[in-house]
Every structure is written in C-alpha cells, then in structure tokens.
N, C-alpha and C positions, 0 to 999 in steps of 0.2 A: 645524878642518875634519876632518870623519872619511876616513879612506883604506875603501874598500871592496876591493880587488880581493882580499885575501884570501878573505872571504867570498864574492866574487861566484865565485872557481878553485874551493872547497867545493860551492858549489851546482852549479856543473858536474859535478863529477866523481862527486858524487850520486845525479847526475841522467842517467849515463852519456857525457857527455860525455867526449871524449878528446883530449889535447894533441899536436898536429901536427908543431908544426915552429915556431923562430925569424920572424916574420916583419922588413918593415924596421923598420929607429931600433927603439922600443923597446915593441913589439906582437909577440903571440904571435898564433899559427894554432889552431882547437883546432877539433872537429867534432861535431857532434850527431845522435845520432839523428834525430832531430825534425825537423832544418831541411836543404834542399836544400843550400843553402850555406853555404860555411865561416865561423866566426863569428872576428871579430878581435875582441882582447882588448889594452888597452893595458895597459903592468906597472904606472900609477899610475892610480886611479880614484879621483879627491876628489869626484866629485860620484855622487848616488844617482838621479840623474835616467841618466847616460850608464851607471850599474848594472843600473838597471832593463831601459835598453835592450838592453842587451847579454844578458839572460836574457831577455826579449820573442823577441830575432831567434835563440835558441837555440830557441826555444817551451818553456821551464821557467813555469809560471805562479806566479811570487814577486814581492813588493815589499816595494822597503827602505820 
C-alpha cells in the first residue's frame, strides 16, 4: 500500500500552503491560501482517496 503524505506536504508547500502547528494524536495544522479554513493533515496517509481530499479542501487541483 502506497503511503502518500510525503507527496501530499510537497504539493502543499508548492502550492503555498504553510505548516501551523502540531495538532492532536498524530495530525498536523497547515493553512492555505485558497481555503477559509485550516486544513488537517494526518502524518500517515495510505489511501489516495483521503490525499486527494486533503488537496480538494486545500483548493490545490491535483489527483493521485
């Protein structure tokens, strides 16, 4: 099973996005231009479905 979250912090940071802050258990805070609200990010991302979402609620328009 492919881990994405490498890729998905890459296309954040791209894309202007910027990292926040620790959020709880083991989720990061990060902020986007693009989107009103702050996008959570877990540090393990096995599936390209909750990838995708997570660049969707950033407004990055990519797909694994």
């Amino acid at each position: 099973m492919a881990e994405y979250e490498k890729k998905v912090r890459e296309i954040l940071s791209q894309n202007g996005c910027h990292f926040v802050r620790h959020g709880k258990g083991s989720h990061d805070v990060w902020k986007s231009p693009c989107a009103k609200d702050p996008i959570v990010v877990p540090q393990k991302i096995k599936s390209r479905h909750m990838a995708n979402t997570i660049l969707k609620q950033s407004g990055i328009d990519y797909r694994f």
